[in-house]
VOTIVO-227748 format. One record per residue: x, y, z of N, C-alpha, C, O, CB in turn. Coordinates in nm, 2 decimals, decimal comma. Glycine has a CB too. Example, Ala and Ser with C-alpha at 12.3 -4.5 7.8 and 13.67 -1.06 7.14 Angstrom:
<<1,32 -0,57 0,78> <1,23 -0,45 0,78> <1,32 -0,33 0,78> <1,42 -0,33 0,85> <1,13 -0,45 0,90>>
<<1,28 -0,22 0,71> <1,37 -0,11 0,71> <1,29 0,00 0,79> <1,34 0,11 0,80> <1,41 -0,06 0,57>>
//
This chain:
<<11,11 3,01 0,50> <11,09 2,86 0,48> <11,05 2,79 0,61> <11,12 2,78 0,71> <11,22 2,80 0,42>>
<<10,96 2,75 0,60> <10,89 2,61 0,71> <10,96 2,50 0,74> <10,99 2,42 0,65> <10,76 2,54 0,64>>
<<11,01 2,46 0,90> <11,07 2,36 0,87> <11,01 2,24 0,84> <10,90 2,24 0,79> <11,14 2,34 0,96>>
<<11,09 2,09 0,86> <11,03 1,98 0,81> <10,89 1,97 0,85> <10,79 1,96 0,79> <11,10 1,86 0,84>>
<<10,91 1,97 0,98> <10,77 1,93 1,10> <10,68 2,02 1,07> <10,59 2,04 1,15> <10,80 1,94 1,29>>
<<10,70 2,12 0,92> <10,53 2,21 0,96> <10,38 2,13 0,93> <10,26 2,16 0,98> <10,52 2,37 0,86>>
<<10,42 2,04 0,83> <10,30 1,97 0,83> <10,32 1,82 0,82> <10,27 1,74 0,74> <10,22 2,02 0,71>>
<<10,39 1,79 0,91> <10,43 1,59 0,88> <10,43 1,53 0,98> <10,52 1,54 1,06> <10,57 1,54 0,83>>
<<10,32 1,43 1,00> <10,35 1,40 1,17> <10,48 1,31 1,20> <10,53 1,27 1,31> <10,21 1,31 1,24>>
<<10,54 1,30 1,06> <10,64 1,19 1,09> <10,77 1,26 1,18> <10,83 1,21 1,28> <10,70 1,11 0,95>>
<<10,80 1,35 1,11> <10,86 1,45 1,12> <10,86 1,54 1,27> <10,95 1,56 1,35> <10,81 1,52 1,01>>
<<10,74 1,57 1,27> <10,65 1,64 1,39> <10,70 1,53 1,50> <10,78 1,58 1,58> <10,44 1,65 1,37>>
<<10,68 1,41 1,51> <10,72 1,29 1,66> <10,85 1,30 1,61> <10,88 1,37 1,72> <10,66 1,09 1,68>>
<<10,96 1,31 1,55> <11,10 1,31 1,49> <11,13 1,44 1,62> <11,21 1,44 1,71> <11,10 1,34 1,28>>
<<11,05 1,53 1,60> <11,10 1,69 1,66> <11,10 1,67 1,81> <11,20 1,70 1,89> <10,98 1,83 1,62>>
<<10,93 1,61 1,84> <10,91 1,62 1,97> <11,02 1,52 2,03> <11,09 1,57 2,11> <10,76 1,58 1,99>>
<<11,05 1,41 2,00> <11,15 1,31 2,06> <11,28 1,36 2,05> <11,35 1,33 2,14> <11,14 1,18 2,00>>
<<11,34 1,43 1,96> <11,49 1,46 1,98> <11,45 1,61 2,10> <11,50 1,59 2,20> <11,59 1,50 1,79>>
<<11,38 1,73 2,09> <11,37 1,78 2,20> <11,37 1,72 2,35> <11,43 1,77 2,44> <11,29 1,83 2,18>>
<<11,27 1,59 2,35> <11,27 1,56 2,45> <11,43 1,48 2,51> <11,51 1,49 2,60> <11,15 1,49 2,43>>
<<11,41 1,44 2,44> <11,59 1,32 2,46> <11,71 1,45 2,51> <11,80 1,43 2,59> <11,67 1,22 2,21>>
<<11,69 1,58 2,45> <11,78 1,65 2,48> <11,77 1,70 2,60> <11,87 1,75 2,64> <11,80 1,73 2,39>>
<<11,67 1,71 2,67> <11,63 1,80 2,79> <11,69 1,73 2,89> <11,72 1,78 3,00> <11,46 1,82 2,82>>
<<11,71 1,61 2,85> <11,80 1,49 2,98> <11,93 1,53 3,00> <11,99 1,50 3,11> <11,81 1,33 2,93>>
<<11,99 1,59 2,91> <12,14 1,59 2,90> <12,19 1,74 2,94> <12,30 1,77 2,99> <12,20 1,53 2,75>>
<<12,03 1,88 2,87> <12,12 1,99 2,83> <12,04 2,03 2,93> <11,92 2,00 2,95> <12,14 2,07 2,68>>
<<12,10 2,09 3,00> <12,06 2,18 3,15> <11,99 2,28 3,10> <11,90 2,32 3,18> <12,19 2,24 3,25>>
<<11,99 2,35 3,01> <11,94 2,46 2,95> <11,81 2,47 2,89> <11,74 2,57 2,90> <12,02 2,48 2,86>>
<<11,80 2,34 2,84> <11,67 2,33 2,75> <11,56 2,36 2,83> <11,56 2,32 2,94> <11,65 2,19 2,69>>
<<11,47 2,42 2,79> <11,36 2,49 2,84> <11,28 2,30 2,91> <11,25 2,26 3,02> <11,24 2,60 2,69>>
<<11,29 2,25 2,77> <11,19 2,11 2,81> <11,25 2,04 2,90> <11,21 1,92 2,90> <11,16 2,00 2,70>>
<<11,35 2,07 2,99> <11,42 1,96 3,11> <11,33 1,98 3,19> <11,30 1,89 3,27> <11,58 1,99 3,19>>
<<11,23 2,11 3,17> <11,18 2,16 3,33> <11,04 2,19 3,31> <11,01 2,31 3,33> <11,25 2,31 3,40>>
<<10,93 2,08 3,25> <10,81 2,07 3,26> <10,73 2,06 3,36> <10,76 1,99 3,45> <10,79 1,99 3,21>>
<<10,61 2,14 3,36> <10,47 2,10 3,47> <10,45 1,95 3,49> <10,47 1,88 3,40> <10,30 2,15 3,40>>
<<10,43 1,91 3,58> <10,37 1,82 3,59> <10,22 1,84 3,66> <10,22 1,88 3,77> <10,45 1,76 3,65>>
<<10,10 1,81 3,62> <10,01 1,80 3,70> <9,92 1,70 3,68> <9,87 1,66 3,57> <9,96 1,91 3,72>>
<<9,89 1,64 3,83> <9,86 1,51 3,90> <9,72 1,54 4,01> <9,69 1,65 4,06> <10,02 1,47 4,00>>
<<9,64 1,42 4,02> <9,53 1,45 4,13> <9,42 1,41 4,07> <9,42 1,31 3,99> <9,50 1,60 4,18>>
<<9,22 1,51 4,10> <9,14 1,46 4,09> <9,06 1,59 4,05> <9,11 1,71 4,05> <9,11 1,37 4,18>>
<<8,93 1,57 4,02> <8,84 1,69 3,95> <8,85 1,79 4,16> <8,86 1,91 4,17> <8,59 1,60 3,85>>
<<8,84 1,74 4,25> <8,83 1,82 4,35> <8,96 1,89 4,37> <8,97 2,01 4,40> <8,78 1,74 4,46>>
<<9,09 1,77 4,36> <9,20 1,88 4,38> <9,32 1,86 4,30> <9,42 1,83 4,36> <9,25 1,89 4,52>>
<<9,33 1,88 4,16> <9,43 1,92 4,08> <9,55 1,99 4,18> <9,54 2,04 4,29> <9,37 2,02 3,96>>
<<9,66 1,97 4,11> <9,82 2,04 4,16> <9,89 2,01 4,02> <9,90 1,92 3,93> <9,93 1,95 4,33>>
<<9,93 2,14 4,07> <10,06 2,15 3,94> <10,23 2,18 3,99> <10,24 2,27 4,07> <10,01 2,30 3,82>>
<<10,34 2,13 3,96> <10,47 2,16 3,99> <10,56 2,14 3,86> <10,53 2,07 3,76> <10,52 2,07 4,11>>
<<10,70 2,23 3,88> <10,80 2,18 3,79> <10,85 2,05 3,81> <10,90 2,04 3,92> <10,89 2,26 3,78>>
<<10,86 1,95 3,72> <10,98 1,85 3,77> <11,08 1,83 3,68> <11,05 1,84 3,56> <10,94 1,72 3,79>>
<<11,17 1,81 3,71> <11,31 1,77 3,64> <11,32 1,69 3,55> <11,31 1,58 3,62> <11,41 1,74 3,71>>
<<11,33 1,65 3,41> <11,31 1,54 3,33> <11,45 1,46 3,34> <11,56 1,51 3,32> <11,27 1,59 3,18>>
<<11,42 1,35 3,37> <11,50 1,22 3,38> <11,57 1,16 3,26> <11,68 1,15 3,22> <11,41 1,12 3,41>>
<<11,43 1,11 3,23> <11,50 1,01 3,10> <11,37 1,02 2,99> <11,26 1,02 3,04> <11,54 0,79 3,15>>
<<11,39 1,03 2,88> <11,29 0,97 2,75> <11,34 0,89 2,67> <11,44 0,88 2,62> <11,24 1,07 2,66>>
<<11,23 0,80 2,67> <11,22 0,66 2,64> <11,14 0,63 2,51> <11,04 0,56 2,52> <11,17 0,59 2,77>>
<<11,18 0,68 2,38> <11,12 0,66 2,26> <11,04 0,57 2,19> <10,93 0,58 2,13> <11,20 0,66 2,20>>
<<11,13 0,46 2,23> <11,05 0,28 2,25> <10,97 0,21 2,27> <10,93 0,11 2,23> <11,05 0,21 2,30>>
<<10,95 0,31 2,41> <10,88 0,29 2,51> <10,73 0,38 2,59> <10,65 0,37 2,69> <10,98 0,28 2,59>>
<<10,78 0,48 2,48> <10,65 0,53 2,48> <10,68 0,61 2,62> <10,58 0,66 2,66> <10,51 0,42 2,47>>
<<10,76 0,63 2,68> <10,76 0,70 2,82> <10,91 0,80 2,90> <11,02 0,77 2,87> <10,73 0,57 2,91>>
<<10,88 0,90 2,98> <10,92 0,97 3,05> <10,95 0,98 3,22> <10,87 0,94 3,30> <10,86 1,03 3,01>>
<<11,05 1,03 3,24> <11,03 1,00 3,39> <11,09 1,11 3,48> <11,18 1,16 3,42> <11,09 0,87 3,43>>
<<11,08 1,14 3,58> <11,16 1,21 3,69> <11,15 1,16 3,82> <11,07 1,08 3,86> <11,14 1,34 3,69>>
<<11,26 1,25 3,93> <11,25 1,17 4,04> <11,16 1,24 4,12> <11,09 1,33 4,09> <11,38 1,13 4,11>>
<<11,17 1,18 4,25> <11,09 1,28 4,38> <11,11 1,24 4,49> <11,22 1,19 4,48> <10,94 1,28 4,39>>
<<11,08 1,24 4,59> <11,04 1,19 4,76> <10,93 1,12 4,79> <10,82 1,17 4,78> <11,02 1,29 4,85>>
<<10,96 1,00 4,83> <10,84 0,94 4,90> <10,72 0,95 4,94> <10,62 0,89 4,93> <10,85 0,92 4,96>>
<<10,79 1,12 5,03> <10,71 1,16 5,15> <10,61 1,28 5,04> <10,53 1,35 5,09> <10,81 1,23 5,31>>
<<10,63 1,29 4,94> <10,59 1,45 4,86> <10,41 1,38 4,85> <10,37 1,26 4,84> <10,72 1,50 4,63>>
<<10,31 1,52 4,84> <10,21 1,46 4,85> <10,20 1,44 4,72> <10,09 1,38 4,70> <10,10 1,51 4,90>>
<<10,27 1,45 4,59> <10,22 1,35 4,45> <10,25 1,25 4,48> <10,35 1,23 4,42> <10,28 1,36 4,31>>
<<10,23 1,17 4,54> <10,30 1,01 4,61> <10,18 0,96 4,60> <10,14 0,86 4,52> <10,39 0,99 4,80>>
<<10,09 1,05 4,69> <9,93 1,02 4,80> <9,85 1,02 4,61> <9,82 0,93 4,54> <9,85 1,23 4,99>>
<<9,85 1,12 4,60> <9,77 1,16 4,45> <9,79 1,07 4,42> <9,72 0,98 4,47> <9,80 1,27 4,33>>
<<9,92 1,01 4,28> <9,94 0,96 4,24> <9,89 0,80 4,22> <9,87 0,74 4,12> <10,00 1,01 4,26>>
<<9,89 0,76 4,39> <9,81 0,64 4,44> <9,64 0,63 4,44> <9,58 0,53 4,46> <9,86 0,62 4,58>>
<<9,59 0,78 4,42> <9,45 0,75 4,41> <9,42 0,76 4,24> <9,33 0,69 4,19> <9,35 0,88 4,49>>
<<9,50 0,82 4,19> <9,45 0,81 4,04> <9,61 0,82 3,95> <9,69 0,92 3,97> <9,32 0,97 4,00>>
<<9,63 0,73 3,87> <9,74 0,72 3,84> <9,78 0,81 3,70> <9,89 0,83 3,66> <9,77 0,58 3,85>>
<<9,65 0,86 3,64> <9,69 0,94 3,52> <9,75 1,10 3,57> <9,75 1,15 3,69> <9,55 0,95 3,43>>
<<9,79 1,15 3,48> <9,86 1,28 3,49> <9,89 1,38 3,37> <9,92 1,34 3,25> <9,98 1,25 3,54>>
<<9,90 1,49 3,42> <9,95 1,54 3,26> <10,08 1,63 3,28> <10,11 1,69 3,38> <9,84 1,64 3,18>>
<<10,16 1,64 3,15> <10,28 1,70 3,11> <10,25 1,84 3,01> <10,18 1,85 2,91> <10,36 1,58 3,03>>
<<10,35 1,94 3,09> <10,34 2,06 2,99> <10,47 2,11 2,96> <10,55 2,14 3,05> <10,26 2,18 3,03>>
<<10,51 2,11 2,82> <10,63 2,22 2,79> <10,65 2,30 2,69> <10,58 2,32 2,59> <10,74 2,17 2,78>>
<<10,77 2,35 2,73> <10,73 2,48 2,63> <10,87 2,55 2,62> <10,93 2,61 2,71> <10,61 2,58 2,70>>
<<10,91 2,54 2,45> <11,03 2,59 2,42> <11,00 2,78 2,35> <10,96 2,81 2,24> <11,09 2,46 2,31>>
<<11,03 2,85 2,44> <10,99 2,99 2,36> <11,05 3,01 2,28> <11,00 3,10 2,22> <10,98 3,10 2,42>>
<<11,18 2,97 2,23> <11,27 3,04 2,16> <11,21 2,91 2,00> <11,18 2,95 1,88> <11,46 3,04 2,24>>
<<11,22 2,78 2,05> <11,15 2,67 1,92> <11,00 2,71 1,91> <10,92 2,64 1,84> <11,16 2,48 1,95>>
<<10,96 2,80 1,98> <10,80 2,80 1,97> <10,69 2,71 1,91> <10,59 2,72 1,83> <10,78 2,90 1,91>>
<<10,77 2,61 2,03> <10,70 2,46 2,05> <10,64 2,45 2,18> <10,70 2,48 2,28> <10,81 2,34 2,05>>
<<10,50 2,39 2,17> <10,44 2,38 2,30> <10,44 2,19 2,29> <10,43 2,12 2,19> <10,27 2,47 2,31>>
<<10,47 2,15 2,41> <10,38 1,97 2,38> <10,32 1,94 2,51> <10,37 1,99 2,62> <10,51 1,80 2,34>>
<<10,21 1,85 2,51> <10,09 1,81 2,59> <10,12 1,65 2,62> <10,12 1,56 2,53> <9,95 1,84 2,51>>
<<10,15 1,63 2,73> <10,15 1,52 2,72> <10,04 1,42 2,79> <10,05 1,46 2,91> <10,26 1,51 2,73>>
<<9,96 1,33 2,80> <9,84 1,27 2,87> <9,92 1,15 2,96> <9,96 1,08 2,87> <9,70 1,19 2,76>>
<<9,96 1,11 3,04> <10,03 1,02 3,09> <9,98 0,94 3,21> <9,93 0,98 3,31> <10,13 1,09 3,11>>
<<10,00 0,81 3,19> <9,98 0,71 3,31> <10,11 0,69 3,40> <10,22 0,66 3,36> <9,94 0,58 3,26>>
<<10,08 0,70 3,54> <10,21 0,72 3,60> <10,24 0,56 3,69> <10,15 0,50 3,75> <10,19 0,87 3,70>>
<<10,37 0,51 3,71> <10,40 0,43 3,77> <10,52 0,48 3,87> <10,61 0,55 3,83> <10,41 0,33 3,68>>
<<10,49 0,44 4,04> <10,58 0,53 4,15> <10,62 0,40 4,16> <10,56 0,29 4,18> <10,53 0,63 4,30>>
<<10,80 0,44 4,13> <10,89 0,34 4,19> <10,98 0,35 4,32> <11,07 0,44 4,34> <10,96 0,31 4,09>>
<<10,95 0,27 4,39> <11,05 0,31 4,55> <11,10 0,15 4,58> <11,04 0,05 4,57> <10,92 0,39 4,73>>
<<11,25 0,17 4,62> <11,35 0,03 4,66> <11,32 -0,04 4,56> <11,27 -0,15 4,58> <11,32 -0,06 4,79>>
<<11,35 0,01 4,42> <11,36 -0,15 4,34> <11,47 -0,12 4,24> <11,56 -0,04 4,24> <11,20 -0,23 4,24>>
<<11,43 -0,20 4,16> <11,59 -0,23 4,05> <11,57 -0,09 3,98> <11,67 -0,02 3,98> <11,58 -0,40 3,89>>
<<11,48 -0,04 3,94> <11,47 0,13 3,88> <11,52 0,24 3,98> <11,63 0,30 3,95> <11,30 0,18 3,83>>
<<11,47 0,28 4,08> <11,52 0,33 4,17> <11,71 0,32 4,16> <11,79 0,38 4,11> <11,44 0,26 4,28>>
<<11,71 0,18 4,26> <11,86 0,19 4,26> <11,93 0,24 4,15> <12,02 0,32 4,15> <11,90 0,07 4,28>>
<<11,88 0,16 4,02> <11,98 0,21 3,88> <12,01 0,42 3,87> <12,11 0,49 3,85> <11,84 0,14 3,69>>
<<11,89 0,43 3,90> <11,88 0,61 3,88> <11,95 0,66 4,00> <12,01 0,77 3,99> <11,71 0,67 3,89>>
<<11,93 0,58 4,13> <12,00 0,65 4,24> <12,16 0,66 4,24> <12,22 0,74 4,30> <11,96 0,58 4,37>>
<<12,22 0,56 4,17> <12,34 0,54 4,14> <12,44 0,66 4,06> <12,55 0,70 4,09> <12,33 0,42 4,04>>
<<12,32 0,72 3,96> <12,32 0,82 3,90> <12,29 0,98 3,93> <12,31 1,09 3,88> <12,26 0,78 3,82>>
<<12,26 0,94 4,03> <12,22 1,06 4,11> <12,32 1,15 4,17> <12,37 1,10 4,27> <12,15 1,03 4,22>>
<<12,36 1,26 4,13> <12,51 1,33 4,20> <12,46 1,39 4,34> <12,35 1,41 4,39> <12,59 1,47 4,09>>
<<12,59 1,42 4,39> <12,57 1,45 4,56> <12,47 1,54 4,57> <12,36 1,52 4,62> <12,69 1,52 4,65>>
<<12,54 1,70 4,48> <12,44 1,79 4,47> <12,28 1,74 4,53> <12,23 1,75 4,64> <12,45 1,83 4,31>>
<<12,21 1,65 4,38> <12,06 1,62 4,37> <12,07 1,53 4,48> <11,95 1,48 4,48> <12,01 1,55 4,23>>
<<12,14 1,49 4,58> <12,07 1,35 4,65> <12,04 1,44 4,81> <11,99 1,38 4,91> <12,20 1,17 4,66>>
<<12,08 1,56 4,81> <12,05 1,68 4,94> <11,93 1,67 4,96> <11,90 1,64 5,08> <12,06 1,84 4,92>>
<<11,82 1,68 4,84> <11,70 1,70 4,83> <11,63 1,60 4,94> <11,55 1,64 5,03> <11,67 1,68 4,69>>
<<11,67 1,44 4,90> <11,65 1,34 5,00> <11,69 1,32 5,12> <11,68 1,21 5,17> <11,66 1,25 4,97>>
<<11,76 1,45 5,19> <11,79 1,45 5,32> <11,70 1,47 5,40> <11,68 1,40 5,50> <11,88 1,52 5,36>>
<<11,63 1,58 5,37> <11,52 1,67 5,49> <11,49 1,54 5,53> <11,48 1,43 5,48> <11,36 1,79 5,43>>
<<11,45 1,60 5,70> <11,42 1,54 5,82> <11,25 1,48 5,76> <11,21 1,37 5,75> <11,43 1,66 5,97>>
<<11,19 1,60 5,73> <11,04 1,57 5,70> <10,98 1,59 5,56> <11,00 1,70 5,50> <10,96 1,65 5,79>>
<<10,92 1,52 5,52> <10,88 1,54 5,38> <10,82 1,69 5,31> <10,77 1,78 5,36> <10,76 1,45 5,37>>
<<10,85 1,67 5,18> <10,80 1,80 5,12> <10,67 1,85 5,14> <10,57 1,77 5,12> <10,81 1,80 4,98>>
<<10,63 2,01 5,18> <10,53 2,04 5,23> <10,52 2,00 5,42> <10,42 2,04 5,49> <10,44 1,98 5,13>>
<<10,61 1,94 5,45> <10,55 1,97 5,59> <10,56 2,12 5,64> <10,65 2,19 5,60> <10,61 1,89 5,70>>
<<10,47 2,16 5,73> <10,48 2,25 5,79> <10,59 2,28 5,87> <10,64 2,19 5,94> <10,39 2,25 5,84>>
<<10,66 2,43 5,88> <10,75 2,45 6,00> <10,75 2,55 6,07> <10,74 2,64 5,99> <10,87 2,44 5,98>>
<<10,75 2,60 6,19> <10,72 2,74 6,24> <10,87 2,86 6,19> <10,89 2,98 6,22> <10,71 2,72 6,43>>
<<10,96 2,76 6,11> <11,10 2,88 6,08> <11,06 2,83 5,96> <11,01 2,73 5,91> <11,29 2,87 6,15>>
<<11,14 2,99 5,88> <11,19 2,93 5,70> <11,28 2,82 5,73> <11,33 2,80 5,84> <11,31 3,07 5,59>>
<<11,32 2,74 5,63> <11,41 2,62 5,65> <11,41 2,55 5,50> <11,34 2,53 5,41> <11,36 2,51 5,78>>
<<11,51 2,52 5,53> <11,55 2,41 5,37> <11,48 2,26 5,41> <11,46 2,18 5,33> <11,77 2,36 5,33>>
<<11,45 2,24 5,55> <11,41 2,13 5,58> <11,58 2,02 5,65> <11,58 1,93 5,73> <11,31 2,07 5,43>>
<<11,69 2,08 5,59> <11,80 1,99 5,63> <11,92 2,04 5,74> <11,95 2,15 5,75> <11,87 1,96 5,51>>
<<11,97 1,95 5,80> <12,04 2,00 5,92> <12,14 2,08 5,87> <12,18 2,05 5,76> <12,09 1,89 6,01>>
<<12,20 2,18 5,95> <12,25 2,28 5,93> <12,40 2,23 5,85> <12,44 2,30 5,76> <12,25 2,36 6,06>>
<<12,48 2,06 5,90> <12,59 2,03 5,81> <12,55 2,01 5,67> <12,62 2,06 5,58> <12,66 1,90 5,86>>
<<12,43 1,94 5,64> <12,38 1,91 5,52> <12,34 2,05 5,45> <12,33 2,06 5,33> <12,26 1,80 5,53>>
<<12,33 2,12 5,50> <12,28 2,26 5,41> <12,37 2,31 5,33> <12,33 2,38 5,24> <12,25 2,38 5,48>>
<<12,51 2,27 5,35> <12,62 2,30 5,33> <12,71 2,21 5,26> <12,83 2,22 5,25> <12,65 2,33 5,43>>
<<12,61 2,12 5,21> <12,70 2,01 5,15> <12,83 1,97 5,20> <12,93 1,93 5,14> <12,73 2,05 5,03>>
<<12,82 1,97 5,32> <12,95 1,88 5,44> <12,89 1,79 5,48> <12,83 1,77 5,58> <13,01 1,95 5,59>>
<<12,91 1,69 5,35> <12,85 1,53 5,36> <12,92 1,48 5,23> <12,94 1,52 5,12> <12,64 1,50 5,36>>
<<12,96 1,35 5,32> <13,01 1,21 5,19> <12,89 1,17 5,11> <12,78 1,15 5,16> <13,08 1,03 5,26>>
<<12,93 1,16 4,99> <12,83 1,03 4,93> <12,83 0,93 5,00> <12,71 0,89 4,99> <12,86 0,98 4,80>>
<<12,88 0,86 5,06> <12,85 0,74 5,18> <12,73 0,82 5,24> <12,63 0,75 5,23> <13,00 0,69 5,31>>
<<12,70 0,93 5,30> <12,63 0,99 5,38> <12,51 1,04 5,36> <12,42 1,07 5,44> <12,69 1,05 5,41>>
<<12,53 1,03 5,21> <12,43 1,03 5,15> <12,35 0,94 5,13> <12,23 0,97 5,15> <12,44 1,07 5,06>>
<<12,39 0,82 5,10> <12,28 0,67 5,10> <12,17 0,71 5,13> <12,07 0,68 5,07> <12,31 0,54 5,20>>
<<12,18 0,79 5,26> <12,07 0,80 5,40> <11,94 0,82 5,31> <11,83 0,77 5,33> <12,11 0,96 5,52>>
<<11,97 0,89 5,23> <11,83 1,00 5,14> <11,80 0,86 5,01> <11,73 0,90 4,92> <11,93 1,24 5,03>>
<<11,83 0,77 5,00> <11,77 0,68 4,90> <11,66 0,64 4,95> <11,58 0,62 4,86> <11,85 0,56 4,87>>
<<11,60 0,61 5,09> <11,49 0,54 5,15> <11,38 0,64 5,13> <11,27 0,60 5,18> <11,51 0,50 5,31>>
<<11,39 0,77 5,07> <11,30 0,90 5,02> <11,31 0,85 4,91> <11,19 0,83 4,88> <11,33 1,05 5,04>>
<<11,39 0,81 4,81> <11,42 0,83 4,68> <11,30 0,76 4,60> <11,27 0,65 4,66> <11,56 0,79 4,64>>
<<11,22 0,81 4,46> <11,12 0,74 4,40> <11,18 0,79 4,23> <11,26 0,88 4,20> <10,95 0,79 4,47>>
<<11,12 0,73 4,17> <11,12 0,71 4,02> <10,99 0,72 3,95> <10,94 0,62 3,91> <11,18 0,58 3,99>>
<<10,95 0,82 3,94> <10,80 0,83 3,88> <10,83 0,82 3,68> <10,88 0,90 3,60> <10,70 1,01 3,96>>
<<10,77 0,69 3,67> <10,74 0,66 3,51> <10,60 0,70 3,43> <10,48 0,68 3,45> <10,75 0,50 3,50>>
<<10,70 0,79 3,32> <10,51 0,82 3,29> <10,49 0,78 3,16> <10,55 0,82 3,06> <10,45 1,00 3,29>>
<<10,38 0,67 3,19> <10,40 0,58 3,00> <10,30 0,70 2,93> <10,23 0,77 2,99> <10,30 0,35 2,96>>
<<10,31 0,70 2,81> <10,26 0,81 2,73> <10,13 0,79 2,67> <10,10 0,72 2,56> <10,35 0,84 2,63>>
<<10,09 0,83 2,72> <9,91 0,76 2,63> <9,90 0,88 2,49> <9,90 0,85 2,37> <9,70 0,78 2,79>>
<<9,89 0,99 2,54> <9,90 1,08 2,39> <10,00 1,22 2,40> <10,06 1,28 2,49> <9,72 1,15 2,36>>
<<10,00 1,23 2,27> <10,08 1,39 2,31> <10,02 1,42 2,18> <10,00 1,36 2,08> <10,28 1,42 2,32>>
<<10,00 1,59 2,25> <9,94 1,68 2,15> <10,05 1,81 2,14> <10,12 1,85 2,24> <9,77 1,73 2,21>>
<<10,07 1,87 2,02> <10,21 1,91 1,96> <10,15 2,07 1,91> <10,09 2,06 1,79> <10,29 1,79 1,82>>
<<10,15 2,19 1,96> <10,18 2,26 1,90> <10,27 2,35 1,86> <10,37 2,34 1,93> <10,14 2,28 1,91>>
<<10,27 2,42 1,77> <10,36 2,55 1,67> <10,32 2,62 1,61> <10,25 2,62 1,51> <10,44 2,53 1,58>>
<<10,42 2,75 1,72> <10,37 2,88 1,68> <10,48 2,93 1,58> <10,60 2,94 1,61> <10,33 2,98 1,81>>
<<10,35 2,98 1,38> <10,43 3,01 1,29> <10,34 3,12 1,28> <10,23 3,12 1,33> <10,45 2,92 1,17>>
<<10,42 3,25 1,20> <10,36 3,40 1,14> <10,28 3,33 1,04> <10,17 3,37 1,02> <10,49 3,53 1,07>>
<<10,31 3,23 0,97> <10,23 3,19 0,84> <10,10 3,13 0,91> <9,99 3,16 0,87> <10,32 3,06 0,72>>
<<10,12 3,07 0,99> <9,98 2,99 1,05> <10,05 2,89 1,15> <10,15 2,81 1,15> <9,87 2,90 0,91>>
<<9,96 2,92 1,22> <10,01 2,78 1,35> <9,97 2,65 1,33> <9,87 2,63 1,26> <9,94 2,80 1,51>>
<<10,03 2,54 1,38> <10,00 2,40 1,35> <9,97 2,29 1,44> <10,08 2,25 1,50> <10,11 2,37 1,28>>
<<9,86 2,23 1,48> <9,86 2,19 1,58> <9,81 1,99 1,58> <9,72 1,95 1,51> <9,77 2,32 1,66>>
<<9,89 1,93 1,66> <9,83 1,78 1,60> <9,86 1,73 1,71> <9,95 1,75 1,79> <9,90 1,70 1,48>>
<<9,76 1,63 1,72> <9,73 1,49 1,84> <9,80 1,39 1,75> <9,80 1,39 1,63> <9,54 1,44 1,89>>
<<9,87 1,25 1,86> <9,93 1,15 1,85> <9,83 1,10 1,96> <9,86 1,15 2,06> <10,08 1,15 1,86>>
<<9,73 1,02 1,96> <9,66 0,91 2,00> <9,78 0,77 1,99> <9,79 0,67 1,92> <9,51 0,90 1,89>>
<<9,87 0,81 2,10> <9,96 0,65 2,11> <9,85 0,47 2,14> <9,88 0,36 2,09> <10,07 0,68 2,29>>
<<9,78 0,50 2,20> <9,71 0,38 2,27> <9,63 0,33 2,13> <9,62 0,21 2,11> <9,60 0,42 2,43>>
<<9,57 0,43 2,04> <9,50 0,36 1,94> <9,58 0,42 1,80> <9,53 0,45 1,69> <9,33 0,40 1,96>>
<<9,71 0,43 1,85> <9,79 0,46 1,70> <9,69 0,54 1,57> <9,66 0,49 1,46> <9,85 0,29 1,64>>
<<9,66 0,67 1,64> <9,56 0,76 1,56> <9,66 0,90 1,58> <9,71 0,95 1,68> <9,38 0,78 1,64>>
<<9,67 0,95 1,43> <9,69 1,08 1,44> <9,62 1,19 1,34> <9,59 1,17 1,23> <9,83 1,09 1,44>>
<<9,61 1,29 1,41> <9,52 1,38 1,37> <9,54 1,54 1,37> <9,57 1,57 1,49> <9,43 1,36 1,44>>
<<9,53 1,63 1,30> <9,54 1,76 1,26> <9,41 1,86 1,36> <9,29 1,83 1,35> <9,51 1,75 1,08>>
<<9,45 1,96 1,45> <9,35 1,98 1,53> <9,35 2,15 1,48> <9,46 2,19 1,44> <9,39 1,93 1,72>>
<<9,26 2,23 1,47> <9,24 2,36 1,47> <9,37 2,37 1,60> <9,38 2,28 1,68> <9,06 2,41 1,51>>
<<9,48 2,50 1,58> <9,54 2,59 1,65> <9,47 2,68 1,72> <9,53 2,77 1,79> <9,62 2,64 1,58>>
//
């Protein structure tokens, strides 16, 4: 038996959004830990990022980063981007087309940094931004911080790195892989179009 979403797009955004909503909360879920990739026809990059929050309403997604990371520099030359995930066991793929907004020192930031546990706020210690060069292997953080022998007071330090990248959703394209036949459909959000695509 086929579930609801094999041929309904209502159904089909019903699937994609409760997957998504779940990847925030369940550490497990394959979709917490999407591609992101950001840039231009000369230099595309692709990375995992950690999914934040999905925002149903609002048409949008988010995770955090560092200031200093070069999706910062990208991001400021061309603000579109795209999203990839992929549940192997739901043998769900989704696409997502996305416009990106970098948030640093403001009311979004703070709200998410608040939320941020000690563990995740290490990340915003290193001395020097992601990708600098070093002549040793290194985590980038001083040898107390490597070790998580630091207060959350001590942590603050790493908020002036901290960013909020918002990604409003311009389209998502949805496939599923079935033995009966695969099923594959575009959501055109910006011109509220949806459409049935060859798999």
């Amino acid at each position: 038996m086929q579930p609801a979403y094999y041929e309904d797009f209502k159904e089909i955004k019903k699937k994609i959004w409760s997957m998504l909503e779940n990847a925030v909360t369940d550490r497990s879920s394959p979709f917490r830990i999407p591609v992101f990739i950001c840039g231009d026809q000369s230099d595309l990059d692709g990375r995992i990022v950690v999914l934040r929050k999905a925002d149903n309403k609002n048409n949008l997604v988010q995770f955090h980063s560092d200031i200093r990371s070069d999706k910062i520099e990208k991001l400021k030359k061309s603000s579109k981007a795209a999203m990839l995930f992929y549940d192997k066991e739901e043998k769900i793929q989704v696409r997502l087309k996305v416009e990106c907004l970098v948030n640093h020192n403001n009311n979004i930031t703070k709200e998410s940094w608040s939320r941020t546990q000690h563990i995740s706020r290490k990340c915003y210690l290193v001395d020097n931004g992601p990708g600098t060069e070093s002549d040793i292997p290194t985590s980038g953080l001083k040898p107390e911080l490597d070790n998580f022998e630091f207060t959350m007071e001590q942590s603050e330090e790493g908020y002036k790195n901290f960013t909020v990248i918002q990604c409003k959703i311009k389209s998502i394209e949805w496939l599923y892989l079935a033995a009966k036949g695969h099923r594959r459909a575009r959501f055109d959000l910006e011109n509220n179009k949806e459409n049935w695509l060859v798999p």
